[in-house]
C-alpha positions as CSV (number, residue, x, y, z in Angstrom):
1,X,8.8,15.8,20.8
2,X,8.7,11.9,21.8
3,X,10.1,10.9,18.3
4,X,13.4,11.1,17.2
5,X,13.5,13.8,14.5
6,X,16.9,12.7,13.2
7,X,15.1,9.7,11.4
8,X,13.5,11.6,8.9
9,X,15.0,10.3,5.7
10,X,15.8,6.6,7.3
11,X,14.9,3.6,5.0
12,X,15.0,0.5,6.5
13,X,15.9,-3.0,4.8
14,X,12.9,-4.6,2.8
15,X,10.6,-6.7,4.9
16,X,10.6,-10.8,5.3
17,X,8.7,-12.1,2.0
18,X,4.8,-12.1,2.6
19,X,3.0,-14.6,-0.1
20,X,-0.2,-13.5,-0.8
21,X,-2.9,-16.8,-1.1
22,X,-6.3,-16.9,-1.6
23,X,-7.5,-17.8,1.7
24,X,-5.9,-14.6,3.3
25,X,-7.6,-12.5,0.0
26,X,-11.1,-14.4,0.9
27,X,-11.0,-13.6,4.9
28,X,-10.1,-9.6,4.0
29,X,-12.9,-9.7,1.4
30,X,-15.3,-10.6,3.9
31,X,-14.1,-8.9,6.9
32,X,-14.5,-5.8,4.4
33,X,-17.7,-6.9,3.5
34,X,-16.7,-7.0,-0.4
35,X,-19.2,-8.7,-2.7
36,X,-17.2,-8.5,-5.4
37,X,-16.4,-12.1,-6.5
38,X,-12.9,-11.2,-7.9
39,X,-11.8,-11.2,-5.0
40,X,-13.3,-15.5,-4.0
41,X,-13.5,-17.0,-7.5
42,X,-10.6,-17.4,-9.6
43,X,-12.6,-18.5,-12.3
44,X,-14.4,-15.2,-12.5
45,X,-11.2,-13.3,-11.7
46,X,-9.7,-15.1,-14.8
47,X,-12.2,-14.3,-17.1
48,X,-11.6,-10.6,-16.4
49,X,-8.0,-10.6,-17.3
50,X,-6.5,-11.7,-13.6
51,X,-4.2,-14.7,-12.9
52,X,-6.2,-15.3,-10.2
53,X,-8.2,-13.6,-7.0
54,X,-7.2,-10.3,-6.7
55,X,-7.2,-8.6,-3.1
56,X,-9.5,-5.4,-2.4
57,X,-7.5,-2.3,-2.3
58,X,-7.2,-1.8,1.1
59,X,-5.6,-5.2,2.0
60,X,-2.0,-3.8,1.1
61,X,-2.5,-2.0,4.3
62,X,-1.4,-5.5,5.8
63,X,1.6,-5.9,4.7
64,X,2.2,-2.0,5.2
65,X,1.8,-2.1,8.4
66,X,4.3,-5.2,9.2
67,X,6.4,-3.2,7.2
68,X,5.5,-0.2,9.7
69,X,6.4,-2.2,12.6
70,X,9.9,-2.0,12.4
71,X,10.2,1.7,12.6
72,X,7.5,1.8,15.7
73,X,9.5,-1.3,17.5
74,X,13.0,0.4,16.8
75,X,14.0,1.6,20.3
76,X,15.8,5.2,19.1
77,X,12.8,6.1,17.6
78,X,11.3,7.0,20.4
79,X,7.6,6.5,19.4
80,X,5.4,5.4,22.3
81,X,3.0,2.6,20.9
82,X,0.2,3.4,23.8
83,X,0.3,7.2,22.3
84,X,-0.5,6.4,18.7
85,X,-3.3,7.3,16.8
86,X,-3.7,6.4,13.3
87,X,-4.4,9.6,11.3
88,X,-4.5,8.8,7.6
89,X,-3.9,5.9,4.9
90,X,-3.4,6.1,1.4
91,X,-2.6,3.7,-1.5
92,X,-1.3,4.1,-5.1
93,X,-1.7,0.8,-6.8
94,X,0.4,0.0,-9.8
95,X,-1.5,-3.3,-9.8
96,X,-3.5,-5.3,-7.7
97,X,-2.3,-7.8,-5.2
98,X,-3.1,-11.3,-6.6
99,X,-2.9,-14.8,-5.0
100,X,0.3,-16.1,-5.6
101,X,2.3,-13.0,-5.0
102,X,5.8,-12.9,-3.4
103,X,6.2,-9.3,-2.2
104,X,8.2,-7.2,0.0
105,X,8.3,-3.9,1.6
106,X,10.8,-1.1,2.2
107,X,9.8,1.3,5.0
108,X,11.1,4.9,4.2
109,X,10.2,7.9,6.7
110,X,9.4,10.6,5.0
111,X,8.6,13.2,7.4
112,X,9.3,13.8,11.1
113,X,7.6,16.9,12.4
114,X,5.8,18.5,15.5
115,X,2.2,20.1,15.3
116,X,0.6,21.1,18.7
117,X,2.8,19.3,21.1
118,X,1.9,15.8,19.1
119,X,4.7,14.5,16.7
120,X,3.3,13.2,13.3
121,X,5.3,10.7,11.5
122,X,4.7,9.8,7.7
123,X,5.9,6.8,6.2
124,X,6.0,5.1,3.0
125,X,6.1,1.6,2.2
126,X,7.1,0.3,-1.5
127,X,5.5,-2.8,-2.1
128,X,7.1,-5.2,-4.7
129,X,7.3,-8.9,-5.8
130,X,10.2,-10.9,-5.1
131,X,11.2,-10.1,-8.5
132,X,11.5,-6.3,-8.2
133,X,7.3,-5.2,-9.5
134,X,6.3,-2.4,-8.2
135,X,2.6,-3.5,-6.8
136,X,1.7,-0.7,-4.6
137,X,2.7,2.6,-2.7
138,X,1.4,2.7,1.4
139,X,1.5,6.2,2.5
140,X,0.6,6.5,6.7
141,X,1.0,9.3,8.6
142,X,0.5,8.4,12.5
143,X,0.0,10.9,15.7
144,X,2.0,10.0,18.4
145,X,-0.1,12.2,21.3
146,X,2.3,14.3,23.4
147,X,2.1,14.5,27.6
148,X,-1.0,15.6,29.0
């Protein structure tokens, strides 16, 4: 197996601050193709309870994936980045990202394992404002494909 099995269990320190604005909310919206105008117009985000835009569900899986990074760039890991294949992605939101937030991420591995001669790696990544919120839980598991 390519990947380290000893770093099942590992959490690694919580990720640089990543500050949620509009603009970033706005691009992911449309890249998404979300019509929804919570996520563009604060005043409308406002009226339905919300400090201000709110980002679609899925754009948690931006910071996630920084957060991600730092187990897939650690060298004793052993994963091979040209061997990866995304394999699944979920979310638990405890609220939504909103413009304005401060939030970090702490990386834990949860499971290590082998399943015909590919090693699958899950992770999860506790999202939180600077403050300590909990905004949202980014489960991943990734293939890393084994030799040919």
């Amino acid at each position: 197996m390519p990947v380290n099995a000893d770093f099942q269990g590992r959490v690694y320190p919580p990720t640089e601050t990543y500050r949620v604005s509009a603009a970033k909310i706005r691009e992911f919206a449309e890249a998404v193709g979300s019509a929804d105008p919570v996520h563009v117009d604060a005043e409308v985000a406002r009226a339905r309870g919300y400090a201000d835009v709110i980002a679609p569900p899925t754009f948690a899986v931006l910071i996630a994936q920084q957060c991600d990074g730092q187990l897939i760039r650690d060298p004793e890991a052993g994963i091979d980045f040209s061997r990866v294949v995304h394999g699944e992605q979920r979310f638990v939101h405890h609220r939504p990202l909103t413009a304005g937030d401060a939030v970090v991420g702490t990386l834990h591995v949860d499971t290590v394992r082998e399943a015909g001669g590919h090693a699958m790696v899950t992770t999860r990544t506790e999202l939180a404002t600077e403050a300590g919120e909990a905004v949202c839980t980014a489960t991943s598991t990734i293939v890393i494909r084994g030799a040919e």
